[in-house]
C-alpha positions as CSV (number, residue, x, y, z in Angstrom):
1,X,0.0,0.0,0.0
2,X,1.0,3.3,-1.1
3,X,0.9,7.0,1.2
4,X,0.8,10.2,-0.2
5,X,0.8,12.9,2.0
6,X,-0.6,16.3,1.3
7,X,-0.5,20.0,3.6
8,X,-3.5,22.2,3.0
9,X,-2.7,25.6,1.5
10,X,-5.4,27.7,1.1
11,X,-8.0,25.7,1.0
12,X,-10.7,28.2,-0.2
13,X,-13.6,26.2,1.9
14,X,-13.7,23.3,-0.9
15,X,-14.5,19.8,0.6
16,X,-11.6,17.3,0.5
17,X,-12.7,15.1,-2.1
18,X,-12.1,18.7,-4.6
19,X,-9.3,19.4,-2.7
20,X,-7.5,15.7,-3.0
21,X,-8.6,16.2,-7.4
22,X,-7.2,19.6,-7.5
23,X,-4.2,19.1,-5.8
24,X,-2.8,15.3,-7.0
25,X,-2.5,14.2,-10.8
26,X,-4.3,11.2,-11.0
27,X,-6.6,10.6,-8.4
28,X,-10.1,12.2,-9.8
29,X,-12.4,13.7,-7.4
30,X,-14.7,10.3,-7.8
31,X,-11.7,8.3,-6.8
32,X,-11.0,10.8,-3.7
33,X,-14.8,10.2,-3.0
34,X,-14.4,6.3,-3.2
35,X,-11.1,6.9,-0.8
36,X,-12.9,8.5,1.5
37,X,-15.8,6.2,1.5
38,X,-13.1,3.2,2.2
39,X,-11.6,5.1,5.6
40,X,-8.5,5.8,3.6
41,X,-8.0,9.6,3.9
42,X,-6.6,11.1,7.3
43,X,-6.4,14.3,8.3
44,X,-4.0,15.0,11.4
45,X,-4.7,10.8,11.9
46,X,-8.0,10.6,12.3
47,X,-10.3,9.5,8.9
48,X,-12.7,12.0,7.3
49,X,-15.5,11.7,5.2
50,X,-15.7,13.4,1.9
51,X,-17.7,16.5,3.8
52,X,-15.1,17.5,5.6
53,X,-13.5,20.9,4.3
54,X,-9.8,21.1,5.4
55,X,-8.3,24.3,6.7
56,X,-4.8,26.1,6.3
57,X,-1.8,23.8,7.2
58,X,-3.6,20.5,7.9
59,X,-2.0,16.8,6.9
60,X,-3.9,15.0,4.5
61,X,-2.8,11.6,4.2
62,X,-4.0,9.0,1.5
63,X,-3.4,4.9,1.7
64,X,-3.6,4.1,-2.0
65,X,-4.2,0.4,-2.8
66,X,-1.5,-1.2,-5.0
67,X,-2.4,-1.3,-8.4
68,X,-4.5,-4.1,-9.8
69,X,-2.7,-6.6,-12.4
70,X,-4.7,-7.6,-14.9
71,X,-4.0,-10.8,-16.7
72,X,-5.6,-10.1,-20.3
73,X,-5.4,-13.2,-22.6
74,X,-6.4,-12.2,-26.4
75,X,-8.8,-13.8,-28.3
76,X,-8.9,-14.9,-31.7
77,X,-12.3,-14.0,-33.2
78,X,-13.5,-14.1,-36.6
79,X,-13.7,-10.5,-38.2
80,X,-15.1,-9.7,-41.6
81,X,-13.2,-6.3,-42.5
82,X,-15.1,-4.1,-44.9
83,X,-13.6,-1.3,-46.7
């Protein structure tokens, strides 16, 4: 399992789930929602729901799952190729 740690600077009142999306590069504001959901967003140690609107210099900390492998096999199907 992966942390990322964030500190709040200037929040602007936005909830956390907006403020995780606009501050990190790939986690989307639905995946920040699902994070939240899950218990795996802290702020000063203590889990948050997506509500919650951080304020000036606060630690937000995010337990990101390790990435899923996927174990794609192809497939041989029969395609007719019209041009």
């Amino acid at each position: 399992m992966e942390k990322l740690t964030l500190l709040t600077l200037n929040p602007n009142d936005l909830r956390i789930d907006k403020y995780i999306a606009d501050n990190t590069e790939d986690i989307s504001r639905s995946y920040a929602a699902q994070l939240l959901e899950e218990g795996k967003v802290f702020v000063s140690g203590k889990a948050v729901d997506k509500k919650y609107k951080p304020k000036d210099g606060e630690e937000i900390e995010l337990e990101l799952p390790e990435p899923e492998i996927l174990d794609l096999v192809p497939q041989d199907i029969p395609l007719d190729i019209v041009y």
